[in-house]
C-alpha positions, 0 to 999 in steps of 0.5 A: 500500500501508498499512503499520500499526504495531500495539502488540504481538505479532500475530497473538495480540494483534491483532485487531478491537477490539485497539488502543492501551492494550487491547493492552498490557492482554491482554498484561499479563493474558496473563502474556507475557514481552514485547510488541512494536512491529510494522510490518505491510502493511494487508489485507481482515482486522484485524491481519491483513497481512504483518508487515515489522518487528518490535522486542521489547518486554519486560514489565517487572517490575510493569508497568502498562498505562499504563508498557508503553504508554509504553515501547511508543510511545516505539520506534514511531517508530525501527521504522517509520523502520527499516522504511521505510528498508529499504523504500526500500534495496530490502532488504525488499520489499511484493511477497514472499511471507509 
């Protein structure tokens, strides 16, 4: 199995062509009051696998695509960590359903 980190909210800000600085540019068009770091499994679809882990990321007050992207980044490491740990403790599972 591939586990991806994606840099915002899926499934409304994933998708094909949906990465890096693109991501953090909807969210901020969208007016969402917060992205997110998202640890998901890699299927057949873009952005599209079960999502195993998520961490809150909220849009700031003039925000940029630029200072959200960094603030985004800097926690992807602690999720992925996060969710890998709790892969290996056998407290959360690939095989579970959705």
């Amino acid at each position: 199995r591939i586990l991806n980190i994606h840099p915002g909210p899926l499934p409304a800000f994933g998708g094909e062509g949906m990465y890096g600085r693109r991501v953090h540019e909807a969210v901020i068009a969208a007016g969402a009051p917060q992205s997110e770091v998202t640890i998901h499994l890699v299927d057949g679809e873009y952005d599209h696998g079960r999502v195993l882990g998520r961490w809150p990321v909220p849009v700031e007050p003039g925000d940029t695509p630029e200072t959200l992207e960094q603030r985004v980044t800097a926690l992807e490491p602690e999720v992925m960590t996060r969710t890998l740990i709790e892969l290996a403790e056998g407290r959360l599972r690939i095989d579970q359903a959705s």
